[in-house]
N, C-alpha and C positions, 0 to 999 in steps of 0.2 A: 504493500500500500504506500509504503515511502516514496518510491518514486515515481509514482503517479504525483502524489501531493506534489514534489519535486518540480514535476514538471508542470504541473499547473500553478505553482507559485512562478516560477521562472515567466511562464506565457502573461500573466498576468504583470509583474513588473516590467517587461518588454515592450506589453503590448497596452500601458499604462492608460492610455485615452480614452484608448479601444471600451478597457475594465467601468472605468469607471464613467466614461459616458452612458452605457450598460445599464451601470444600478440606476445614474438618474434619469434615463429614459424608463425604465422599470419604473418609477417614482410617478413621472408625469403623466404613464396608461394608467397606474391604476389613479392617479387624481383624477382625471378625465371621466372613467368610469364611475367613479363616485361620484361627480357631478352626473354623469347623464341617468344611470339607475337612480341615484337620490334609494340608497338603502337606508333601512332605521333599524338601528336595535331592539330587542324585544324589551318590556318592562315587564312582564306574567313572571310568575316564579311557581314552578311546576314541582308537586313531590310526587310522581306517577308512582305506583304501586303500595301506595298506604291508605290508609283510613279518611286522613285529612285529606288528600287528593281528591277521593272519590265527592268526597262530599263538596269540594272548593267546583269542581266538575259538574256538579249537580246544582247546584246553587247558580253556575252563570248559565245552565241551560234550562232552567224551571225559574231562577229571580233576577234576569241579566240587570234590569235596575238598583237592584241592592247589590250584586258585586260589582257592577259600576262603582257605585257608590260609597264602595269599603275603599274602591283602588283611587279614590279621592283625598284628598286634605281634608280631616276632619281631627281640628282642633279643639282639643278640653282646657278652656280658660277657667281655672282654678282662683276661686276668692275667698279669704281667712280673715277673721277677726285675729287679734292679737290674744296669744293663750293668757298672758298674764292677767286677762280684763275680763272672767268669765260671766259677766253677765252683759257683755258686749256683743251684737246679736249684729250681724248682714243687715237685718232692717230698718237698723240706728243709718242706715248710711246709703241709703234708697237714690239718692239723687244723684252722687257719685257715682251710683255702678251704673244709672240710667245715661249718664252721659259714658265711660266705659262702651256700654252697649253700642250706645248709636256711633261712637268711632269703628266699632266691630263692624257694622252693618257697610261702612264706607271701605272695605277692604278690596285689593282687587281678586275677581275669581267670584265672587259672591252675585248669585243669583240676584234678579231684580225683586222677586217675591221676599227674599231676606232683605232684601235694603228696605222695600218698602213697612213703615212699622205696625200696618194695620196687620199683614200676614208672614212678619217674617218668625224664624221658628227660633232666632237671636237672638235670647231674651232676658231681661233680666230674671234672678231665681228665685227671687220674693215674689217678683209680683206673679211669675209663672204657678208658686205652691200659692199662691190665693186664688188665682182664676181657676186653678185645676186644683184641689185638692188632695185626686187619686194619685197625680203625678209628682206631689211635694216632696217624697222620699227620696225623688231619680235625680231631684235638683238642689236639695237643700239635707243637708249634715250635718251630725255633729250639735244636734240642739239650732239649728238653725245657723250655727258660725261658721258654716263651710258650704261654700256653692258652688254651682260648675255651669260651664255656657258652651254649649257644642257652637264650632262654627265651621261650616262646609264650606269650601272652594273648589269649584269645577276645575281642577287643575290635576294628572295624575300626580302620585306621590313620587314616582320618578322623573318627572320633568321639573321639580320643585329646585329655584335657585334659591342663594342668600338673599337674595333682593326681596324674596316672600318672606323670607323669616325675618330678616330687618324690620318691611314695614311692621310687621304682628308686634315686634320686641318695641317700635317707638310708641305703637301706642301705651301697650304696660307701661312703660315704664314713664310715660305723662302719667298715667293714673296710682300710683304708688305713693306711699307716705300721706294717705287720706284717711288712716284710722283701719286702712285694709291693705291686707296682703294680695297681690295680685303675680298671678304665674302661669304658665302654659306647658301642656306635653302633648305629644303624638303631631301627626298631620304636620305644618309647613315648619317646627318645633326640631322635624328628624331631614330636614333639607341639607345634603350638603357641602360643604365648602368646596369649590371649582377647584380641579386637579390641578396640577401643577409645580405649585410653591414647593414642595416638600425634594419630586424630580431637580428642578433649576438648583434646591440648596445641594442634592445629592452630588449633582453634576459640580458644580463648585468645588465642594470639597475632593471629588476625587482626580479636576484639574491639579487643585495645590499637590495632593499626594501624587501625584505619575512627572509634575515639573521635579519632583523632592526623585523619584527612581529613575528618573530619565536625565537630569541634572540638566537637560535644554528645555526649550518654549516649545518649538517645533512638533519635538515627537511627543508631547505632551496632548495635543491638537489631535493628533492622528486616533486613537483609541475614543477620543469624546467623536470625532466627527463619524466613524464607525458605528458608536453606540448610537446616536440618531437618527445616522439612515437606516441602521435595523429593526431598531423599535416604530421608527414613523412608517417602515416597508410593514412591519407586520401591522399594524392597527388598520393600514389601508388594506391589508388584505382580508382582514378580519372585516372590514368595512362592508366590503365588496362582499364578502359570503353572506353578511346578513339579509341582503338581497332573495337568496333563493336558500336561507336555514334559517334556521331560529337562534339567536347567537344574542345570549342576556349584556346587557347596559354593564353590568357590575363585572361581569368577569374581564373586564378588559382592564380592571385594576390590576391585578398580578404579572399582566401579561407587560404591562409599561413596567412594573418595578424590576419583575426578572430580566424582564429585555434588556434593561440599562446595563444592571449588575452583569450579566453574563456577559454585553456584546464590551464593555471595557474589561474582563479580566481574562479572553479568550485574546484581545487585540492587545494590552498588557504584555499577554508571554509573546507573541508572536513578535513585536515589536523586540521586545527586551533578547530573545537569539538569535533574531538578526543582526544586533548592534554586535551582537560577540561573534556570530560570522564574518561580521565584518572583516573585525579586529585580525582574524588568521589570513585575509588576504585572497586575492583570486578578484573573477569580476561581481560586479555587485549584485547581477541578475542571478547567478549561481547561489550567492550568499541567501539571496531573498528565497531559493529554492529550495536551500537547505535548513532555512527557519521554519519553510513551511511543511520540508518533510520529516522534519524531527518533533520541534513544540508543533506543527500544526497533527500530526498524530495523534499528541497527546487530547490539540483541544478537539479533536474528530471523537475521539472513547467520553471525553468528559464530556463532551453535550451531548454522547451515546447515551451517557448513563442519566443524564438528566432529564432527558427526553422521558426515556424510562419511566423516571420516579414519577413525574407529572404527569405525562402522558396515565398512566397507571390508576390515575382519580378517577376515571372513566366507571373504574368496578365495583363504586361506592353504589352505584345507581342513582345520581339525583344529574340534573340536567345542568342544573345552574354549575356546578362543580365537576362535572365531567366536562364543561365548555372551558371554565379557569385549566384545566387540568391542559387540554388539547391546544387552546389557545397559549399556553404558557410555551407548549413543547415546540409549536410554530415560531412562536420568538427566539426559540433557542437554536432551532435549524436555522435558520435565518441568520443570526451571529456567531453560526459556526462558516456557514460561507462566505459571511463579508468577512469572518478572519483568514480564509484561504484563499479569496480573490480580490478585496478590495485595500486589505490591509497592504497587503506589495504592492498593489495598483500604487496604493497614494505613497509609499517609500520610494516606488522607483520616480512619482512626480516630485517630491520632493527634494531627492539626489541628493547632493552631499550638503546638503543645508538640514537631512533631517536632524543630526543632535545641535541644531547651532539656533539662537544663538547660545553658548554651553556658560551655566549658575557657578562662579570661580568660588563662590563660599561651602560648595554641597560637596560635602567627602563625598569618595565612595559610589560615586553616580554611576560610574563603568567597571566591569568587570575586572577582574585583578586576577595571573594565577597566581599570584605571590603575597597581596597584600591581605592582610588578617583582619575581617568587617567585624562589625559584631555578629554578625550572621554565621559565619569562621570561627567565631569562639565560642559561642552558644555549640552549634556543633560537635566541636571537639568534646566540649565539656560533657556533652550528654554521652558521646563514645566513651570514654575516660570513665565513667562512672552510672550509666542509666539507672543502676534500682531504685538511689534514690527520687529521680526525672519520674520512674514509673508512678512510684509511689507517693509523691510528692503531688502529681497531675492526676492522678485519680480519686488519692484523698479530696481533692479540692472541690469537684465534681458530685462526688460520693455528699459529700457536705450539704453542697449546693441542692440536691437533688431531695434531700430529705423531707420537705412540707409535699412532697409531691402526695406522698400517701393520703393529705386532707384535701386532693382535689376536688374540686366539685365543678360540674359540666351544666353549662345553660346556656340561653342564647338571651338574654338581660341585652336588648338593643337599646334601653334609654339612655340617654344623651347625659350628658353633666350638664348641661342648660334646663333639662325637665326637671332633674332633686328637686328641688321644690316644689314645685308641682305636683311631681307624687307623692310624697311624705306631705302635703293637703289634703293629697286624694284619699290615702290612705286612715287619716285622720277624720273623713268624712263621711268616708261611704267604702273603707273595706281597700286592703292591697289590690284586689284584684278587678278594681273597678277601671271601664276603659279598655280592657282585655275581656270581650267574651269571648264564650264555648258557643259556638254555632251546630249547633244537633241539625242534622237535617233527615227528615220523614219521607220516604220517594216509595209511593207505589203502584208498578207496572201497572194494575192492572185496577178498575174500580178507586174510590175516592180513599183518602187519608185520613179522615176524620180521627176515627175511632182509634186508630193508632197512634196518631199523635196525640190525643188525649192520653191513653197511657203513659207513652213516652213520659209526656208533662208529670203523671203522676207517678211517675219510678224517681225522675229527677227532682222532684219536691220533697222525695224523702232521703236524699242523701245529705252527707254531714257535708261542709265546705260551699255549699251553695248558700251564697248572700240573696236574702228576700224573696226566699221561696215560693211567697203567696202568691207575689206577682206578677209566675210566671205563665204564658200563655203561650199560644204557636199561632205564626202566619202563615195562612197560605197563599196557593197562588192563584185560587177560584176566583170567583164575583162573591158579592156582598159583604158584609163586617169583616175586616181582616182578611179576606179572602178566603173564608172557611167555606163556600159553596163549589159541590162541583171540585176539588182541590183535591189533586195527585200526587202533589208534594207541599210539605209543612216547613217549618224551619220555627226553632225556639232557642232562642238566644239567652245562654245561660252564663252568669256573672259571678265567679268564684270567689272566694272571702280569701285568698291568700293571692300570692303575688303572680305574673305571669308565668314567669321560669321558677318557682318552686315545687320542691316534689307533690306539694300537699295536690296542689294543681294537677299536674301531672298525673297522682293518683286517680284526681276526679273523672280527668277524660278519660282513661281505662274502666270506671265504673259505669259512666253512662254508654263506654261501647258494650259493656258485658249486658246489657240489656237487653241488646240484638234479637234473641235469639228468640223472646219473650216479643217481643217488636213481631218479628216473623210469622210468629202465628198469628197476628192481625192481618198478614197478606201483606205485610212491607216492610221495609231492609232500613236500617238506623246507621247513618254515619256520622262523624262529629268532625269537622272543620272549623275553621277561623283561624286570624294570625296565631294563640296561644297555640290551639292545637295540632298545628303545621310545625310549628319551634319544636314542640314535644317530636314530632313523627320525626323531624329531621334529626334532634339529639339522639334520640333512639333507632334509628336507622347509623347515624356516622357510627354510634358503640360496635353494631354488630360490624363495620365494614373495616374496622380497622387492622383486626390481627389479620383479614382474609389479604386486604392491602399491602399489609408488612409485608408478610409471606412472599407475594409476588415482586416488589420493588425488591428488597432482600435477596432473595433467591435471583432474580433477572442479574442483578449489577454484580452480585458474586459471581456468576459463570463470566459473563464479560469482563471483570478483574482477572481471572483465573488466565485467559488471553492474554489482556493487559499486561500483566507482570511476570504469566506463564509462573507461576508458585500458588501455592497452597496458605501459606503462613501471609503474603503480606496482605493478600483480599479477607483473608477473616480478622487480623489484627485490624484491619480497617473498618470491618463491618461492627467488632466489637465494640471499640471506640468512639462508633456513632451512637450507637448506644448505650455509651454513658452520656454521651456530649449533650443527649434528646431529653433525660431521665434529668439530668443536672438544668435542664432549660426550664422544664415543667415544674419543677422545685422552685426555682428561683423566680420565674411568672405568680405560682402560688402563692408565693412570701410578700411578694412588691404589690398584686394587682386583688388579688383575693383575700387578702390578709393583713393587707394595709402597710405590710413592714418599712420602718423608718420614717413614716407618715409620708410618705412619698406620694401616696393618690389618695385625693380627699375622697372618693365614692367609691369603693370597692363593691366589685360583681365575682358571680361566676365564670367561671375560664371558661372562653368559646367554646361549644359546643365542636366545632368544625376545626379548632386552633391545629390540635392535636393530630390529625391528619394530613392539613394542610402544610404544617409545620414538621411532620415526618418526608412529606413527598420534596419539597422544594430545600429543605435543609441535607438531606440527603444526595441528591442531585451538588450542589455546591459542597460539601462535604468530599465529595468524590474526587469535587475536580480540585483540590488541592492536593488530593491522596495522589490525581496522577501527575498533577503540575511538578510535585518535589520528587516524590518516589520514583519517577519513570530517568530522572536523569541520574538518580543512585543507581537505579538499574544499570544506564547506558552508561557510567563510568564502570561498574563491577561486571561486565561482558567485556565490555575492551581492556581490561587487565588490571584493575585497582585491587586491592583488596577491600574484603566487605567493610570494615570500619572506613578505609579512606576514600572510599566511595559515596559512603555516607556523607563525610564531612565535605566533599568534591560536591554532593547535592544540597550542603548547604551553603559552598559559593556560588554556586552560579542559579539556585533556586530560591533562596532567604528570603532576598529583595523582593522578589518579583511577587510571591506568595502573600509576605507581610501587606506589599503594595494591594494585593487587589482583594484581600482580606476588611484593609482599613476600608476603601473603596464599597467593598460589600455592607460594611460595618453602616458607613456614612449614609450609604443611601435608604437604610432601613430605620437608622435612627432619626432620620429626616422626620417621619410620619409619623417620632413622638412627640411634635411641636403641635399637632393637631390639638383643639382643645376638645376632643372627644375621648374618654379613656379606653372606648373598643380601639381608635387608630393606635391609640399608645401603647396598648396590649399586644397589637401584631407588631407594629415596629419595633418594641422592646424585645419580642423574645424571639423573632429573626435577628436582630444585630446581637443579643446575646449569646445566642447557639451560633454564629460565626464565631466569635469570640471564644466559645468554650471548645466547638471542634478546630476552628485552625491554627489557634495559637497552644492551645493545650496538649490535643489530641492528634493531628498533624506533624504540627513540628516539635512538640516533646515526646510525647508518649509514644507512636508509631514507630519514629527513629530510633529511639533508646532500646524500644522490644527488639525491632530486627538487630541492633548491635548486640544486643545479647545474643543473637541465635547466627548471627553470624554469618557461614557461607549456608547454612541450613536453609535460612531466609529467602535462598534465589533459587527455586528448581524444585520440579513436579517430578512424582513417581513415573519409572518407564514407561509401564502401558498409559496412564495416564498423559505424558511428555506425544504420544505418537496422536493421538486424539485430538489434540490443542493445537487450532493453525496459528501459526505464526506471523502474526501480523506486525513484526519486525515494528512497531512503534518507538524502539528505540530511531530509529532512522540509520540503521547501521549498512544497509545498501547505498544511502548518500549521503553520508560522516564527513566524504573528503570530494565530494564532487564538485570539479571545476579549482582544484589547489594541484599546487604541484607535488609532483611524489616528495 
C-alpha cells in the first residue's frame, strides 16, 4: 500500500494546480447544487421500534394538530411571590402580571387570536382560576403564590434562534422586582446559540499550537486550511443528501467538531515527515511521496479505525444517532484524502517558503537526530524505568474513575436559564409539571370509548400521578372533546416527580403494563411524549452498549493486529482505552453530577447517550495516537534499532507531533465548555478530558513503558498466525529511501 500512497503523494505535489483546483471545483458543484435542490434538514426525531415511537406515530396520524402543536414553542412563564412573605398571594399584584400578559400577547410567532384579548388563551392566572374555577389548579399553586402562563408560537422548536429567546428574556426581565418573581422554561427558553464561536476559538488555538510545532507561519496555515475545506466539503455533502434522505439538523454537530479535530491532526503528521524528509535530501516531490507513504499509512489505519468506531452507532438502532454516527465517518474519509492529496498539493505550492517565515525564539521546532527535546527524555526515562510510569499512570486513572460507580443516566435537557423556572414549577404544581405522559388509545376497529375510559381508570389509581381526578381522554370524533365516533383517544398524564427520574420512569412502564387489560377492550395502549421518548431512548442506548463495545472493540483489534502485525501492542492499547473511558466517566461524575469543587452551579444526570457517544469517537482518536507514535517504534525496531531504542527513536520524531494534535484535540472540545449550557459543558469537558487521560497518560506513558518491558516480545505474531496477516507494510519500508541516493 506504501507505494501507491507514494505515488499518489508525488502526483499530487507535481501536479499541485491540477490537486487543488480539484477540491475547489468539488466545492463550487456541490454549492451550486445546494442552491439549485434548496435541501433542508429534517427536525422529526424518530425512536422507531419502541413504545414511545409507536404512539408519537399515532398521534401525528389520528391528532396531526396536537403534534403540530407539541413541535411548537410553547413557553411556561413561571410567577412566584417571594417565600419569605407567606401570606403574599399573585393576586396582591393583579395589574402587574396584567401588563406582563399583554407584552406576552405582542411576541412574535403569536397567533392573532392570542394577541387579541377578548380570545387569547394568554392569560393572566388569577383572573383565569376566577373565570374558570375547574381550571384554577392547572394555573395557580402553591396556595395561590405560584402561576404559570402557556405561550404558543407558531414557530418549530428547531428553527428557534436567540433573537426568540432574547425578545421573551427582555420582557421578564422589565417585569421583575415588582413584589414577583418572574421566569421561563421549555419552548423558545431551549433555543440555541448559533454555531460557530466555540469552532473559530478551536481553530485559534490550534493555529498558536502547530506555529509552537512547526516553529514557521506558513506550515502552520497548511493543516487549518485543510481542516476547512474538509469539514465545509462534508456538510455540503451532507447538505446535498438531505435532498433525497432524511438526515436530522442536530447531527451535523459532531460531524463539524470531529471534522476539524481529525482533518488538522491527520494534516499535522503528514506535514510534520515531510519537513524531516526533507531534511535527508533528494527532490522535494519524492520527499512529499514518502511523507505520504509512511505517516500517510499511518493516517489511512487511523481514520480506518475511526470510521469504524463511529460508523459502528449505526447498531444502536435510533436514526438521529446512526446519522451523527455515518455523518461523522464521512468527515473523517474526507480528511483522510485531503491529507493524501491536498496536503502535498498545497506543500509542493508553497515550495521552499513552507517553514518560513521560521519563530528564532521556538527551541526544538525541527527534528534533531542528536538533540535531546523533552520529548527525548520523557522517553528515555520511561525505558530506564516503566513500573513505576505503569503504575504511577494507572493509579491516576484508577482514582479518577472511582465516583463512576454513583452514575446515574438521564436525559435532564433543561437549560441553566430555566433553574428557576423549574424549582417555581416544582414549588407549585409538582417536579413533573410541563413534562406529560401522553397515553394514546388506537382502535383498528369500532370506537375507543370504553377503552379509554378504562385506561383513564387504571391511571387514576397509580401512585406518582399529580391530580388524578382531573384526568380525562381526547378524542378524535365530533362532539365534546371529540368523544363521538372516536378510534383513537389520547390522555395526557402529568407525573408528580421530575422528567428524567426513575420515579417517572417507573410510571411509564406501569401505564404500558396495562396493555394487555386495554386489549380486551378491542384496542392496543401506547405511551408517548417528550418524557416518554427520553425514557425509550435511555433505555434503549443501556441495552446497545456492550453489543457496540463488542463490535468497535473486536473490528479495531483485528485491524491493529495488521497495523503493528503483534499480538501484545493492539490489546495493551485496547486495555488502556479502557481505563482512559472508566477514569473519564469518574471524573464527569465528580464535576457535573456531583457538583465536585463547586464547579457547576446545577448538576444533572450524565447523558443518557454521553457514554456511547463518548466510547465511539474517543476511541477512534484514541487509536490514532496509538498509531501516530507506535507505528514509527515499529519502523525504527524493523530496520535494526533495538526495542528500547526504538522506542525512544518514537519519541523523537513522534512526541511533538502527538503532544501537538492532542493539545489541538484538547482545544477544540474544550471550546464548547464556554457554552452557558451545562449539557455543552458536559460533552466538551469529558471529550477534552479523555484526550487528556488517553494521550498523555495512556499513549505516551503507559503503552510505551509496557512494550519496554516486554521488549523484542512486543513486535511479532505467532507463525501460523504471522502467515494469515497481510502485510500492509504501513511502516513504508518499500519507500524508506525512494528518490535519495544509495
Amino acid at each position: 500500500m506504501s507505494t501507491y500512497l507514494f505515488n499518489l503523494g508525488r502526483f499530487s505535489f507535481r501536479n499541485k494546480w491540477w490537486v487543488i483546483g480539484a477540491w475547489l471545483a468539488l466545492l463550487v458543484i456541490l454549492g451550486g447544487l445546494i442552491g439549485a435542490l434548496q435541501p433542508k434538514f429534517a427536525k422529526d426525531f424518530d425512536l422507531p421500534g419502541t413504545d414511545g415511537g409507536v404512539a408519537m406515530s399515532q398521534m401525528q396520524q389520528y391528532f396531526p394538530e396536537v403534534t403540530k402543536s407539541q413541535t411548537e414553542a410553547n413557553t411556561i412563564i413561571v410567577l412566584g411571590t417571594d417565600k419569605s412573605k407567606p401570606t403574599d398571594k399573585l393576586a396582591d399584584h393583579t395589574v402587574e402580571i396584567d401588563k406582563l400578559v399583554n407584552d406576552l400577547r405582542q411576541l412574535p410567532h403569536v397567533s392573532a387570536t392570542d394577541k387579541n384579548p377578548q380570545t387569547s388563551t394568554i392569560a393572566n392566572p388569577v383572573t383565569a382560576a376566577q373565570l374558570m374555577p375547574q381550571m384554577a389548579s392547572k394555573v395557580l399553586g402553591d396556595d395561590g403564590r405560584v402561576g404559570q402562563i402557556t405561550v404558543h408560537q407558531s414557530i418549530n422548536v428547531m428553527d428557534l434562534k436567540p433573537e426568540d429567546k432574547k425578545a421573551l428574556t427582555d420582557i421578564l426581565e422589565r417585569h421583575r422586582g415588582h413584589g414577583i418573581e418572574v421566569a421561563a422554561t421549555m419552548g423558545v427558553m431551549q433555543a440555541q446559540e448559533q454555531p460557530g464561536k466555540a469552532e473559530m476559538i478551536g481553530f485559534a488555538i490550534a493555529f498558536v499550537v502547530m506555529i509552537i510545532a512547526f516553529g514557521a507561519i506558513v506550515a502552520a496555515f497548511i493543516p487549518l486550511i485543510t481542516g476547512m475545506v474538509g469539514v465545509g466539503l462534508t456538510m455540503m455533502l451532507l447538505t446535498v443528501s438531505a435532498k433525497f434522505m432524511s438526515v436530522n439538523q442536530t447531527a451535523t454537530a459532531i460531524v463539524t467538531m470531529l471534522g476539524i479535530a481529525v482533518s488538522i491532526d491527520y494534516a499535522l503528521f503528514i506535514v510534520s515527515r515531510y519537513r524531516s524528509e526533507r531534511e535527508r535530501g533528494g527532490d522535494p516531490a519524492d520527499a512529499a511521496g514518502r511523507a505520504v507513504g509512511t505517516a500517510g499509512s499511518a493516517v489511512v489505519f487511523a481514520g480506518l479505525t475511526v470510521m469504524i468506531a463511529v460508523a459502528a452507532l449505526t447498531v444502536i438502532g435510533i436514526p438521529l444517532i446512526a446519522q451523527m454516527g455515518l455523518g461523522a465517518a464521512v468527515a473523517v474519509a474526507v480528511a483522510v484524502l485531503a491529507a493524501l492529496t491536498l496536503i502535498p498539493a498545497l506543500l509542493g505550492a508553497t515550495g521552499r517558503f513552507a517553514f518560513s517565515p521560521k519563530i528564532p525564539w521556538i527551541r526544538h521546532a525541527q527534528e534533531s537526530a542528536t538533540a535531546d527535546t523533552l520529548g527525548v527524555k520523557y522517553g528515555r526515562a520511561i525505558v530506564k524505568r516503566p513500573i513505576p510510569f505503569i503504575v504511577g499512570g494507572l493509579l491516576i486513572l484508577i482514582l479518577a474513575a472511582l465516583p463512576m460507580s454513583r452514575m446515574e443516566l438521564g436525559m435532564d435537557t433543561v437549560s441553566d436559564d430555566e433553574v428557576a423556572a423549574q424549582s417555581l414549577l416544582a414549588r407549585g404544581f409538582g417536579e413533573g409539571n410541563g413534562a406529560p405522559l401522553i397515553a394514546v388509545v388506537h382502535a383498528d376497529k369500532g370506537t375507543v370509548n370504553d377503552a379509554a375510559t378504562a385506561a383513564v381508570k387504571e391511571i387514576q389509581g397509580m401512585p406518582g400521578v399529580a391530580q388524578p381526578t382531573t384526568l380525562t381522554w381526547l378524542g378524535n370524533g365530533s362532539g365534546p372533546l371529540g368523544t363521538q365516533n372516536a378510534n383513537t383517544a389520547i390522555i395526557s398524564v402529568t407525573p408528580i416527580s421530575s422528567a428524567s427520574s426513575p420515579q417517572t420512569h417507573d410510571l411509564v412502564e406501569k401505564i404500558r403494563s396495562t396493555s394487555p387489560a386495554i386489549a380486551k377492550q378491542g384496542a392496543e395502549l401506547h405511551v408517548g411524549g417528550q418524557t416518554a421518548i427520553m425514557s425509550d431512548l435511555t433505555a434503549k442506548l443501556d441495552k446497545a452498549l456492550i453489543p457496540y463495545l463488542i463490535v468497535v472493540v473486536g473490528l479495531a483489534f483485528l485491524i491493529m493486529i495488521g497495523v503493528f502485525r503483534s499480538l501484545w501492542v493492539p490489546l495493551i492499547g485496547t486495555l488502556g482505552f479502557i481505563f482512559s473511558v472508566l477514569a473519564t466517566f469518574g471524573a464527569t461524575v465528580f464535576f457535573f453530577q456531583e457538583g465536585g469543587l463547586g464547579l457547576i452551579d446545577h448538576t444533572k444526570p450524565i447523558l443518557s447517550f454521553l457514554p456511547i457517544f463518548l466510547i465511539g469517537v474517543v476511541f477512534g482518536l484514541a487509536m490514532d495516537y496509538q498509531v501516530f507514535l507506535v507505528t514509527r517504534m515499529r519502523e525504527e525496531y524493523i530496520h535494526g534499532m533495538g526495542a528500547k531504542e526504538a522506542i525512544i527513536a518514537g519519541y523523537r520524531h513522534g512526541a511533538r507531533v502527538v503532544t501537538s494534535a492532542a493539545i489541538i484535540m484538547i482545544s477544540v472540545f474544550s471550546a464548547f465548555m464556554l457554552a452557558p449550557d451545562t449539557m455543552a459543558k458536559m460533552m466538551g469537558f469529558s471529550m477534552a478530558i479523555a484526550i487528556f487521560f488517553d494521550a498523555f497518560i495512556i499513549r505516551m506513558t503507559v503503552v510505551p513503558a509496557v512494550i519496554a518491558l516486554l521488549g523484542d516480545r512486543a513486535w511479532g505474531l505467532p507463525k501460523w498466525l504471522d502467515k494469515l496477516v497481510v502485510n500492509f507494510d504501513i511502516e513504508g519500508e518499500a519507500v524508506r529511501d525512494r528518490g535519495l541516493a544509495p
